[in-house]
Structures are given as structure tokens and as C-alpha cells.
N, C-alpha and C positions, 0 to 999 in steps of 0.2 A: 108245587114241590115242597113248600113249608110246608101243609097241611099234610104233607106223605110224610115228610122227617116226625109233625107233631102226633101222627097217627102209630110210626112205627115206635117210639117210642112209648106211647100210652098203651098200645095193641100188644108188645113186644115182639112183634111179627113183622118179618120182611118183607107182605103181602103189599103194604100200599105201596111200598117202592115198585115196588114188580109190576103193579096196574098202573101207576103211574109212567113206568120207564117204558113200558108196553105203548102207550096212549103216547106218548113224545116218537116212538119211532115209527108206529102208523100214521101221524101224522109226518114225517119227515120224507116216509116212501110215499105218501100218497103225494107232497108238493115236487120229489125228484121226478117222480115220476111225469104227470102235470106240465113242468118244466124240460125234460128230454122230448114229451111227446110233441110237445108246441115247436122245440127247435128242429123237431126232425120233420115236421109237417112244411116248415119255414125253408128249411134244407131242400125235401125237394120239390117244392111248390115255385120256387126262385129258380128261373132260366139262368144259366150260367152268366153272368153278367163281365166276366174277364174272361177272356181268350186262353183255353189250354197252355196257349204257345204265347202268353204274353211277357215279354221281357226275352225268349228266347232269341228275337233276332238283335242285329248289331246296329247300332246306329249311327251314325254318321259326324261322329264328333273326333278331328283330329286329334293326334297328341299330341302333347307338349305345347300346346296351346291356352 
């Protein structure tokens, strides 16, 4: 990103920024991306490990105890 500030400024052209800001957000879609597909692979690769209905029932603890 210096070398794009040092370029627009010698160049007087907004172009490095623009390859530059290009190249930071293709790599940012390519790691979101990377990162959703692994957790969604994880998502549902994993058998439900806790019960739909866990905490749903009541337990057996009196009150005021």
C-alpha cells in the first residue's frame, strides 16, 4: 500500500490505488469465502450433538431450597 500511495503520487493517477484496493478485496472474498465454506461443511457434517428439546424439560429441583 506505500508503494500504491508512492506510485499515485509520482503516476498522478488513481490507478495503483484502484489495483491495489482490487487485489486487498479479492483476496478478502477469496478467505470469507474459504472460511463460510469450511464452517458450513462443519455445520452439517456434525450430527446434532444436543437434543432439539434440551433444557425443554423441567427438572426436579424444589424451591426455596
Amino acid at each position: 500500500m506505500i508503494v500504491a500511495a508512492g506510485l499515485v503520487a509520482w503516476l498522478d493517477s488513481a490507478w495503483p490505488d484502484l489495483v491495489i484496493g482490487a487485489l486487498i478485496a479479492v483476496l478478502f472474498l477469496q478467505t470469507a469465502t474459504h472460511v463460510l465454506t469450511g464452517a458450513w461443511r462443519d455445520w452439517h457434517a456434525t450430527p446434532d450433538a444436543i437434543p432439539r428439546d434440551a433444557g425443554a424439560k423441567r427438572c426436579n429441583v424444589r424451591e426455596g431450597t
